[in-house]
C-alpha positions, -999 to 999 in steps of 0.1 A, spaced: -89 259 485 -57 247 489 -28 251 459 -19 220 441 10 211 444 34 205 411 28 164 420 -8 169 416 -7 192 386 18 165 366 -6 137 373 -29 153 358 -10 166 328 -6 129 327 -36 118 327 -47 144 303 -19 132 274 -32 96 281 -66 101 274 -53 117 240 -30 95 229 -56 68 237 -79 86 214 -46 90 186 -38 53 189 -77 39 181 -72 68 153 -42 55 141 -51 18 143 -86 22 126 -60 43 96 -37 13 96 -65 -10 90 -76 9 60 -43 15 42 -37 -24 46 -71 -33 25 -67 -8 1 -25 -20 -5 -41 -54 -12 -63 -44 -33 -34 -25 -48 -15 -57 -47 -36 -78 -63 -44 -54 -90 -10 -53 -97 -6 -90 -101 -35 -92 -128 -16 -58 -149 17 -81 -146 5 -113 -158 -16 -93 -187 19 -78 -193 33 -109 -199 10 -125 -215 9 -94 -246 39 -96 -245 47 -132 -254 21 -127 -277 36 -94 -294 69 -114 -292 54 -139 -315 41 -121 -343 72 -107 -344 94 -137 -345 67 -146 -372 72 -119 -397 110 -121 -393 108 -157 -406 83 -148 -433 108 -124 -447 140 -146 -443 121 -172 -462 113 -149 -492 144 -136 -491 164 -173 -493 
């Protein structure tokens, strides 16, 4: 048995990190994959709580305006 020589020990330190980073990256991309449906859900969610926002809001608005009217026209 012959020693390798360094050439033949960094190919296969090479080949070695490519095998794991191969394994990292389907990791990785599977991850990605997830947090992108779960920020559109998030997204979308977020759409429906802004237009309910607005929408009480106009509503509260309103009344408001209402009552201040109410009371201006008692008090003239």
């Amino acid at each position: 048995m012959s020693k390798p020589t360094s050439y033949e020990l960094l190919l296969q330190i090479q080949k070695t990190t490519n095998r794991l980073e191969d394994k990292l990256d389907k990791r990785i991309t599977n991850n990605t994959k997830k947090i992108d449906d779960v920020e559109e859900k998030v997204d979308n969610l977020l759409g429906k709580i802004g237009i309910g926002v607005l929408i009480v809001s106009a509503f509260i608005a309103g009344i408001i305006s209402f009552i201040f009217d109410f009371f201006r026209k008692k008090i003239e």
